[in-house]
N, C-alpha and C positions, 0 to 999 in steps of 0.2 A: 413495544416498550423500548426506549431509548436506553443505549448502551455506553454512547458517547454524546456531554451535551454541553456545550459551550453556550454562552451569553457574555455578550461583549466582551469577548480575550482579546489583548491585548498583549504583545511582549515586546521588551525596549534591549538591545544592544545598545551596551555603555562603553564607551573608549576615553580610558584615563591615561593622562599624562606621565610624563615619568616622574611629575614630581606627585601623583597620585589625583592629580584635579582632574575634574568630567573637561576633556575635549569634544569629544561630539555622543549625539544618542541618533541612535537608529529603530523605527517601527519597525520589526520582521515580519510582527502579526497586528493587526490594526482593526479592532470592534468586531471581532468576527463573531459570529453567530450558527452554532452547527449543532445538527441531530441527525448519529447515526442509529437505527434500528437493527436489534439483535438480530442477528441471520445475515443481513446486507451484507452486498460484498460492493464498497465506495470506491470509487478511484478517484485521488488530487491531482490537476494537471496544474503545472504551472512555469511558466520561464525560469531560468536559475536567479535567484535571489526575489522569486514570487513569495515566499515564504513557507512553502509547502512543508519542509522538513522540518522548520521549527513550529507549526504547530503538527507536526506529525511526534515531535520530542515529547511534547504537553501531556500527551496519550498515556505516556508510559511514564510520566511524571517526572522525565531527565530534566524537565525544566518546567518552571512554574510560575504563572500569570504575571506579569507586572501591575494588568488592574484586568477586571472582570474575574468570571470563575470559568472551571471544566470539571463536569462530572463524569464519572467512568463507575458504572456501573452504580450509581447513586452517591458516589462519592468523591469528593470535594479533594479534588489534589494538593491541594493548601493545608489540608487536615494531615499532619506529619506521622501521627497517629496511624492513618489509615493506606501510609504509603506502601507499604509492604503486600497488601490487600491489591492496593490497586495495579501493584507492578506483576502481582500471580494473572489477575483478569486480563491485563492485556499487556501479548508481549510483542517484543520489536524486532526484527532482522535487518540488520546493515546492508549496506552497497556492498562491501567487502566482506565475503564468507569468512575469510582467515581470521580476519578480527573476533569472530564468535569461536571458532574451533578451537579446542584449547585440549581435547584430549589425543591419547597416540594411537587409539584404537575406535572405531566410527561408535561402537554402542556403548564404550565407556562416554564420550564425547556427549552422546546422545541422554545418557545417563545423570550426567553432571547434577543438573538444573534440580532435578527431583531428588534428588541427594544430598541438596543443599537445603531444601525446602523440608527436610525431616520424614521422607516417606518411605515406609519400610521394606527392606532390600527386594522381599519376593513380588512387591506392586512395582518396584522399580522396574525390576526387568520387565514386565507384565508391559509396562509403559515404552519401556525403550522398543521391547519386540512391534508394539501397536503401532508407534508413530514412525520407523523406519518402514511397516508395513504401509501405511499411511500413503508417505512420499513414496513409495516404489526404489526404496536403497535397502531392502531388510538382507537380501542377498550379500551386499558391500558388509556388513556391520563386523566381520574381524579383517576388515580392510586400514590399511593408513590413509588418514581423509589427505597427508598430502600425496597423496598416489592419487588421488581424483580427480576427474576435469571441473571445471569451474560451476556448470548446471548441478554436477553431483556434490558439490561441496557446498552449495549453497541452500541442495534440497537437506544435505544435513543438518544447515545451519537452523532449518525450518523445521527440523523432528525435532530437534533441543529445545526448540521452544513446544511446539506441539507438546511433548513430551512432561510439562507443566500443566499441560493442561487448561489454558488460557480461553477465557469465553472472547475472546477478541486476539486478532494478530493482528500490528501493523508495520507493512513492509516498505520500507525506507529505501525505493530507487532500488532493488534487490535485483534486478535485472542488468543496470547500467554495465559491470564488466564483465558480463557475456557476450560472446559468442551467441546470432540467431537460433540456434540448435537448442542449446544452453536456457536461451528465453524462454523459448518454447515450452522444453521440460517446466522449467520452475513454474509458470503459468497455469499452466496444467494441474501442477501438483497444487497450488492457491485453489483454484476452483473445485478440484475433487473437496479439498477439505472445507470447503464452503458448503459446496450440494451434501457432503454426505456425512458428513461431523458436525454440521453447522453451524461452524465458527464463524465470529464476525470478521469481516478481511474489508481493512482501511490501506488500500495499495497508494502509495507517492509512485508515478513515474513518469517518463516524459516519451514513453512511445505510446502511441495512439492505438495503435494496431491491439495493446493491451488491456484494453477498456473496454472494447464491445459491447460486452456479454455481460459486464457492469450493473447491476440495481441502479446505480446513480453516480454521476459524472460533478464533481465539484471543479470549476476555474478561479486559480488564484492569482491575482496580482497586484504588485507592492502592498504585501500584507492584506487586502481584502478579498472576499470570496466576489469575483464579480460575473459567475455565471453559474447555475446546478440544472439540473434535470438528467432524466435519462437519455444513454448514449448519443439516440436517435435527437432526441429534441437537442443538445448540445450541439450533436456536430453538423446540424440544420443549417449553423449558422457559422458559415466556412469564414466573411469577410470576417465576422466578427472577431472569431478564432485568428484570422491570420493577424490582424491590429493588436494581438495579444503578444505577438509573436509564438504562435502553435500552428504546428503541422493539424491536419487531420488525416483519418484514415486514407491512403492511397487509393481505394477504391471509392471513396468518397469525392476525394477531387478529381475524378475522371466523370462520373455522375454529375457533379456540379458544372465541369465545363461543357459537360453535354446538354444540361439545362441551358446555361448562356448561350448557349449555339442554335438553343431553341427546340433538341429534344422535349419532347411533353415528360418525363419522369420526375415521381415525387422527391421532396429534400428526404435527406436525413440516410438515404443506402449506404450501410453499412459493410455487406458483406460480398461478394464476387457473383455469389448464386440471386441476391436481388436483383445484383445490377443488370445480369442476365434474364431472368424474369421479367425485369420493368421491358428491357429493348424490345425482347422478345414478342407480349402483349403490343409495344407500337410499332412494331413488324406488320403482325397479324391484321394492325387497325388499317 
């Protein structure tokens, strides 16, 4: 079942004069066409200004089609009606964890969201205590989230929403000002709650390295999607990838120039132990 479904979206950046008249329009998203499946966990790659983040906006209904439709969860984000519905199904975490943190204690913080949504005090903590358990911060929770390093305050930023209870999260570059360490963590904690929650996880980001393990790899540019498949089948195609202006996985371009060089190894090695594996096997031969 499709959890997220676009048909021809479309969205227009408008830039007005100062005496209020249209100066120019801009495509961010251009006829896209998307279906994500509950449980998947998608990742968007794309250059800056590919459009990833603005239709990563669409998701959670901060912004809405110029022409086409997006369904989330059967429902039509245009329908103003059903926008409250659609913003509990799927939530969003920013680049910047501060932007979300707004409480002085991590489980009032974590708290908020379900507090707001009218759920009564003893599910609340019930919620707050799961979803710090969730990310692995239940320990922190009468901590001040600005006493945190930036991994920890961003995995809070992800119990606040857990913590709603959202059949979909979508994570907006949520890695960009970390610290490798940091990455790592936050990554970790997306995937747990993917395998073990089963939440849907629509990640925007621009390091490779964080897609692997992906269900399915979306490449966006100037507004269209102009590549999917999974990891393996995406990052197969390294020229392609780099004409896009995108890295691929590092162990991936060491496999590829080793093909060019005339290694026998298949496309698409992902991870350090294939890459191992494949030499190994034409060792052997």
């Amino acid at each position: 079942m499709n959890i997220v479904k676009a048909r021809k979206l479309a969205y227009e950046y408008i830039k007005l004069d100062e005496d209020g008249k249209l100066e120019s329009k801009s495509r961010a998203v251009d006829d896209v066409d998307l279906d994500v499946q509950a449980g998947d966990f998608v990742a968007i790659l794309g250059h800056n200004g590919s459009g990833k983040s603005t239709l990563a906006k669409h998701i959670n209904a901060i912004l809405l089609p110029t022409e086409g439709t997006l369904y989330v969860d059967g429902k039509n984000t245009q329908d103003e009606s059903k926008l409250w519905e659609i913003r509990q199904t799927a939530g969003m975490v920013f680049q910047n964890p501060d932007n979300q943190i707004i409480g002085t204690i991590v489980d009032e913080d974590v708290g908020f969201g379900p507090e707001n949504m009218g759920v009564p005090q003893q599910e609340i903590w019930q919620r707050v205590e799961d979803s710090l358990k969730a990310v692995g911060m239940w320990e922190y929770r009468s901590h001040s989230p600005n006493k945190l390093s930036g991994g920890q305050k961003q995995r809070v930023a992800i119990a606040g929403v857990v913590a709603m209870r959202p059949k979909c999260i979508v994570l907006d570059e949520p890695t960009a000002m970390l610290d490798p360490n940091g990455r790592k963590e936050v990554i970790q904690t997306v995937h747990e709650l993917n395998q073990k929650e089963h939440v849907t996880v629509i990640l925007i980001t621009h390091y490779m390295e964080e897609v692997i393990h992906a269900d399915k790899v979306i490449v966006m540019e100037q507004g269209k999607i102009v590549m999917q498949g999974t990891p393996r089948e995406v990052f197969s195609r390294v020229e392609e990838l780099k004409a896009y202006r995108l890295d691929v996985p590092q162990v991936t371009l060491v496999a590829h120039e080793l093909q060019k060089a005339g290694v026998p190894i298949p496309n698409g090695i992902l991870t350090i132990d294939e890459l191992v594996e494949e030499l190994e096997k034409v060792r052997r031969k």
